[in-house]
Phi, psi and omega in degrees: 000154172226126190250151175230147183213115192281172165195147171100014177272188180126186184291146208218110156315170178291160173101324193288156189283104169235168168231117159280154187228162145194122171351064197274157150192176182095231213256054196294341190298325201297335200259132187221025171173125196244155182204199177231130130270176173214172173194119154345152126286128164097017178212184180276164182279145183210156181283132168270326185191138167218129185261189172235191184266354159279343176068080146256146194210137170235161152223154194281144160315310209285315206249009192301145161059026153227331186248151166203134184253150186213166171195160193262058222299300176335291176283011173039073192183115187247165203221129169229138199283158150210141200233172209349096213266162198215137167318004199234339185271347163318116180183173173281127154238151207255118156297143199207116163229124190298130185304117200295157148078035158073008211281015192119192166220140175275157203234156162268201148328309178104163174220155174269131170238137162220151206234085174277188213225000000 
């Protein structure tokens, strides 16, 4: 098992900056790529960045050259910095980190980001 634990979301103006963090402990070998997701009210959850454990990266169109994910194998803790935040960027974001050999995803809590206008 792997527990995740987010941290650093909250209010924000548009332009503005927050960083998230997140916590792993428990079975980390089992995982072979960790990311952020989000979700909206009233929509579905999506992938925001995602790193692997060669630290290869994607990003979702939307957040390209404003978000950057990062992570700290030593501290087992990954992070994604985000920069000029926009009222569309309001969500829940979810931390994940994927199960090796496709089995799935471990999930955190979510931390709330809300971006006001």
């Amino acid at each position: 098992q792997v527990q995740l634990v987010e941290s650093g979301g909250g209010l924000v103006q548009t332009g503005g900056s927050l960083r998230l963090s997140c916590q792993a402990s428990g079975t980390i070998f089992s995982v072979n790529a960790m990311g952020w997701h989000r979700q909206a009210p009233g929509k579905e959850r999506e992938l925001v960045a995602r790193i692997t454990d060669g630290g290869v990266i994607n990003y979702a169109e939307f957040v390209k050259g404003r978000f950057t994910i990062s992570r700290d194998k030593d501290k087992d803790t990954m992070y994604l910095q985000m920069n000029s935040l926009e009222p569309e960027d309001t969500a829940v974001y979810y931390c994940a980190a994927e199960k090796i050999y496709g089995l799935g995803y471990y999930w955190g809590q979510g931390t709330q980001v809300t971006v006001s206008s």
